[in-house]
C-alpha positions in Angstrom: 0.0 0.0 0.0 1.3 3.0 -0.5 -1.0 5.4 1.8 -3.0 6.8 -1.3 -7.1 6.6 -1.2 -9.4 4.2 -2.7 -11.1 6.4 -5.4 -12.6 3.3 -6.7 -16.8 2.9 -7.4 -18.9 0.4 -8.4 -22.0 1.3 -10.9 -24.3 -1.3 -10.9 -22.3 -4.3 -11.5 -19.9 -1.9 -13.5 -16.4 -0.7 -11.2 -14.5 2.1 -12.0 -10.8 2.7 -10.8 -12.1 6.6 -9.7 -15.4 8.4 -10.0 -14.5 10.8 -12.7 -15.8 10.2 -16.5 -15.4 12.0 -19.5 -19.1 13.2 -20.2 -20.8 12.3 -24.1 -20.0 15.3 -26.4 -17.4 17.1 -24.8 -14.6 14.5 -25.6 -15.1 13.6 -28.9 -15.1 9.2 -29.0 -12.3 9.4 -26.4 -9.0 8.6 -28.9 -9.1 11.7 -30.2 -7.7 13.0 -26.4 -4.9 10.0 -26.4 -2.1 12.2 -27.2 -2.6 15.2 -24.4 -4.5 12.7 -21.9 -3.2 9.3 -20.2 -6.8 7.7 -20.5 -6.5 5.1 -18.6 -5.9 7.4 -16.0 -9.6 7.9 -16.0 -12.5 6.4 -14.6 -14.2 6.3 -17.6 -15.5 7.7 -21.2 -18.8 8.3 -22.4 -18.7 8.6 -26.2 -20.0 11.5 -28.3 -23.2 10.7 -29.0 -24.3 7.6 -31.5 -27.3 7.5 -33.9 -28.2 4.4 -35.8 -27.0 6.1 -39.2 -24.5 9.2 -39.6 -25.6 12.8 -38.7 -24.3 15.9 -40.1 -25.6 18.1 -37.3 -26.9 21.4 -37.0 -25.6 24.9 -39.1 -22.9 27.3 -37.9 -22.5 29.1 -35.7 -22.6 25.9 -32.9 -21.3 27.1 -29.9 -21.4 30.7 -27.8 -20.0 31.9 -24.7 -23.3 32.6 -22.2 -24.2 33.4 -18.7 -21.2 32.3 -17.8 -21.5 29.2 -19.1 -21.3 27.7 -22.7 -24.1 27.5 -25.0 -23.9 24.9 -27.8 -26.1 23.7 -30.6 -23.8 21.1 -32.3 -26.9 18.7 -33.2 -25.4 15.7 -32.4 -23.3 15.1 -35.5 -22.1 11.8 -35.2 -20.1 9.0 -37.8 -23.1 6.4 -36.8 -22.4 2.9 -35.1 -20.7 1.1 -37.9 -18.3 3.5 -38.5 -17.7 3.8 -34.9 -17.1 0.1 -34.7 -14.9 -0.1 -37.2 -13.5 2.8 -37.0 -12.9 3.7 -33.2 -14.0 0.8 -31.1 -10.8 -1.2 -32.3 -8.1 0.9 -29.8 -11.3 1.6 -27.5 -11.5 -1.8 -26.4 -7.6 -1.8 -25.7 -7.9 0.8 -22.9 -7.9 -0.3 -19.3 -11.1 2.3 -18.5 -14.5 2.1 -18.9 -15.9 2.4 -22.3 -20.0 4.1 -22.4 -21.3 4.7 -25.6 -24.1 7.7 -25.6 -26.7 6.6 -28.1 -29.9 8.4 -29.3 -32.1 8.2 -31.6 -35.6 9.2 -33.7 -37.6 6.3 -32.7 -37.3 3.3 -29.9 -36.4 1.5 -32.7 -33.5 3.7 -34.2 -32.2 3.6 -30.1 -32.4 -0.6 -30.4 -31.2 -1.3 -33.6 -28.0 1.1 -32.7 -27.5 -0.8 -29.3 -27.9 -4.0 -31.4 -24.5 -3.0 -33.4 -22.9 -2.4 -30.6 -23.6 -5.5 -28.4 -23.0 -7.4 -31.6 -19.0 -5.7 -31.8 -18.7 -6.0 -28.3 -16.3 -4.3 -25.9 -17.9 -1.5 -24.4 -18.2 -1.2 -20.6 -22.2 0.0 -21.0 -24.5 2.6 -22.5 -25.5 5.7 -22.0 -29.2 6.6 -23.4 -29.2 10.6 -24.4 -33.4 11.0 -23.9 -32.9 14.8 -23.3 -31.1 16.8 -26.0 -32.0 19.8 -26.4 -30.3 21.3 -29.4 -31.7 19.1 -32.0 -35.6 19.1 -33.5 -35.4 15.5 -32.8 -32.7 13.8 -31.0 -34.2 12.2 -28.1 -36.0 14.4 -25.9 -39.5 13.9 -27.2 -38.5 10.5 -24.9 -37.9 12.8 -21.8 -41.9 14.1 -22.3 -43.6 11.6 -21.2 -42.9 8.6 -18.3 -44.8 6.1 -20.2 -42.5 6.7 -23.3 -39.4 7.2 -21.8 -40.2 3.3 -19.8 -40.9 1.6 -22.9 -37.8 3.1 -24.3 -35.7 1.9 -21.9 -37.8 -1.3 -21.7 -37.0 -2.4 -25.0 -33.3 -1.4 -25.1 -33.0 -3.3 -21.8 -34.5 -6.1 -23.8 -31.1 -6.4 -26.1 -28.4 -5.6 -23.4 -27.2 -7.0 -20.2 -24.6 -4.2 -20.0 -25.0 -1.7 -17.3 -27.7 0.6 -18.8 -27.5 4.6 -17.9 -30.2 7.2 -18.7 -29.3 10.5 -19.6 -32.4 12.9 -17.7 -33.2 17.2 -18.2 -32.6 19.1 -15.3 -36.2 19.7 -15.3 -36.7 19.9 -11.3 -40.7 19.1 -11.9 -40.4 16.3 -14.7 -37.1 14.6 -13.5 -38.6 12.3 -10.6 -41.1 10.8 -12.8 -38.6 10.4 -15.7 -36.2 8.6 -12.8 -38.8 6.2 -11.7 -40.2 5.1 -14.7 -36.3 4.9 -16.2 -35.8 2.3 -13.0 -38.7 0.5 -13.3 -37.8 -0.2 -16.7 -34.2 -1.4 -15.6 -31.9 1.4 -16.1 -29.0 0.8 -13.5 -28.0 4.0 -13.2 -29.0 8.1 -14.0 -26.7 10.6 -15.4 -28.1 13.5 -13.9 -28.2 16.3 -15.6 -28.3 17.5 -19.3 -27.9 20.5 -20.8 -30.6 23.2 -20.2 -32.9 24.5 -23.1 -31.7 28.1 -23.6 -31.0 30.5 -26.7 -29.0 33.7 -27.2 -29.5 36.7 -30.1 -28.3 39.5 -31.2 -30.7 42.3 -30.1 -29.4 44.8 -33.0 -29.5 42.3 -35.9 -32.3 40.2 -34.3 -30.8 37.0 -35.3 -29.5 33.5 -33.0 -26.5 33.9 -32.1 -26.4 29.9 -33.1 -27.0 28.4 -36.0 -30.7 27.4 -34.9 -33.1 29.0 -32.6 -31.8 27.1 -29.5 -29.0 25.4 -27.8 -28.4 23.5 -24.5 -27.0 25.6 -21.9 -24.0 23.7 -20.0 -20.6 24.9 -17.7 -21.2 26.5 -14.1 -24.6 27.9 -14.3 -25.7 24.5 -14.3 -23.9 23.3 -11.4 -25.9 24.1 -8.5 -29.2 23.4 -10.3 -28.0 19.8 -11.2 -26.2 19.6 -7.3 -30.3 19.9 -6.0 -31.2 17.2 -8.4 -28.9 15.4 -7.7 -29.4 15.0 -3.6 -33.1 15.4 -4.2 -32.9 11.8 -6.9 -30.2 10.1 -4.4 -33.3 10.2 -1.4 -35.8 9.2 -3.7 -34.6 6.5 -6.2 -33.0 3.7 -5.5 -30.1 3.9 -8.3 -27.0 5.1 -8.6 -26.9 8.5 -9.9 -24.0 9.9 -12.3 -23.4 13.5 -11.5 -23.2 16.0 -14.4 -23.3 19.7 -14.9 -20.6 22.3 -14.4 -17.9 19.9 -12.5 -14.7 21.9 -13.3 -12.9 20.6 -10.1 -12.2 18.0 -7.7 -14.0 20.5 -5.2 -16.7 20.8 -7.6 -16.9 16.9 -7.9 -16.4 16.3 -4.1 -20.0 18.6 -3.7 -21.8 16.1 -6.1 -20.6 13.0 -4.4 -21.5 14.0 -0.7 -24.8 15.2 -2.4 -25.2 11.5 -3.1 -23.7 10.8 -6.5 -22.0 7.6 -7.2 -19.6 9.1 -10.3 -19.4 12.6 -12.1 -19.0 13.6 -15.5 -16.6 16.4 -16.4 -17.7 18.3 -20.0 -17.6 22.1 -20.5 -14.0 22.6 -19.2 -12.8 19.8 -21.9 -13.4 23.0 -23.4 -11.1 25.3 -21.6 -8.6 22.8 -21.1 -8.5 19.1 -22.4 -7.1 17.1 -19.2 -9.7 18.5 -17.2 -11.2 15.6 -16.1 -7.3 14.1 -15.4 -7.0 17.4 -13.0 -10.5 16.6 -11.4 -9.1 12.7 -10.5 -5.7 14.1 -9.0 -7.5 16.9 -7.4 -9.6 14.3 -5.3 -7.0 12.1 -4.4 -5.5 15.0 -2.6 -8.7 16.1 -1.0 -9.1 12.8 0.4 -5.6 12.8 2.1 -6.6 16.3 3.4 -9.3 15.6 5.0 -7.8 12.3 6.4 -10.0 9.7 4.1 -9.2 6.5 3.1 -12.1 5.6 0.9 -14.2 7.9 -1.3 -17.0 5.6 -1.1 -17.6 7.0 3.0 -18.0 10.4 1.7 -21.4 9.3 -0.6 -24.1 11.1 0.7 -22.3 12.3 3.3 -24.2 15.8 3.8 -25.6 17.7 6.4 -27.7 20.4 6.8 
């Protein structure tokens, strides 16, 4: 031993060597990073997001500085499954980190028949289901409307995967508890809590988007404490292990989300700023746990008081 903390979680059946993941869209299909980031230094990656066939995405401009924050309309362009099987999958599968794909689609179909091709290739760690987009006309969220849709979605993709299964949810403080039950009764092992949030930026003089579309997803630290409430309101109220995401920057920031009641976070906007982000957040807690004297990360889960 050499005195250092145990940063290591366990998802549902799924164990991670530290609690920090690379959050779907922010890190492109996780290769792309392998020359400024020791990935297996992570706990794991969550692709960019996969669609049954190739998407081109939304118009220019796709991204804009906001609130603080960053606003982004990038419309999930994608290569599609097969090219991401053959094309990326093959040096994926050689890391020694946790492999999620993010995978959306048009229809409970599209969402099966892309988790089909990638069961079938094999490899990956789990999936993550994107059911909350909100910077495409139709990329998923129409799934996040309704309880009763969102459970047969994640019915019938549970139907063609043993893998741990993750749900992507709004941070939509009156819809998300519904969405989070129904997404566990249907056999989701875990929630990645939260998306980005509906927003849109113009130009008052021109009177045009400042995006390439009407709308984008607002994400960085104007989500954070917004997603921190979910988050300890979910962890009391759903038996499931939550994934923690929404304006994690730091280890401090990440340390919040986990006594909150998180299980893992997700680091995405500062990929941004600075690519190893996420590498910073995992050293970052290691020395917070030796700081505050703690041996095990897992004793600081839920560990909040009022």
């Amino acid at each position: 031993m050499d005195g250092s903390p145990n940063l290591r979680v366990r998802i549902a059946g799924l164990k991670l060597q530290n609690p920090v993941l690379a959050a779907s869209g922010t890190f492109a299909y996780g290769i792309e990073f392998a020359h400024l980031v020791d990935l297996e230094q992570l706990g794991g990656i969550v692709t960019k997001g996969l669609s049954l066939e190739p998407l081109g995405g939304a118009p220019p401009p796709r991204l804009r500085l906001a609130g603080g924050g960053m606003l982004n309309a990038v419309g999930l362009q994608n290569i599609g499954v097969r090219a991401f099987v053959e094309t990326r999958l093959p040096r994926l599968r050689q890391l020694r980190t946790a492999v999620i794909a993010n995978v959306f689609g048009h229809t409970i179909e599209e969402y099966a028949a892309a988790v089909e091709v990638l069961e079938a290739a094999g490899g990956l760690a789990g999936y993550e289901l994107n059911v909350s987009c909100p910077n495409t006309d139709r990329g998923g969220s129409e799934f996040s409307a309704d309880p009763v849709v969102l459970e047969e979605l994640v019915s019938r993709v549970r139907s063609r995967t043993r893998r741990p299964l993750l749900v992507k949810l709004p941070p939509d403080a009156q819809a998300v508890l519904p969405l989070a039950r129904a997404a566990r009764q249907a056999g989701a092992d875990a929630l990645t809590i939260a998306n980005t949030m509906p927003a849109m930026a113009l130009d008052p003089i021109s009177g045009k988007s400042s995006l390439g579309r009407a709308t984008g997803g607002l994400s960085g630290p104007p989500l954070r404490p917004i997603a921190l409430k979910l988050v300890w309101e979910l962890s009391k109220q759903v038996s499931v292990p939550i994934v923690a995401c929404g304006g994690i920057e730091t280890a401090y920031d990440a340390l919040q989300f986990l006594r909150a009641g998180a299980t893992a976070v997700q680091v995405g906007t500062a990929h941004f700023v600075d690519p190893r982000a996420s590498l910073w957040v995992v050293q970052g807690l290691k020395k917070l746990l030796l700081q505050i004297k703690c041996s095990d990360i897992n004793d600081l889960i839920g560990n909040f008081s009022i």
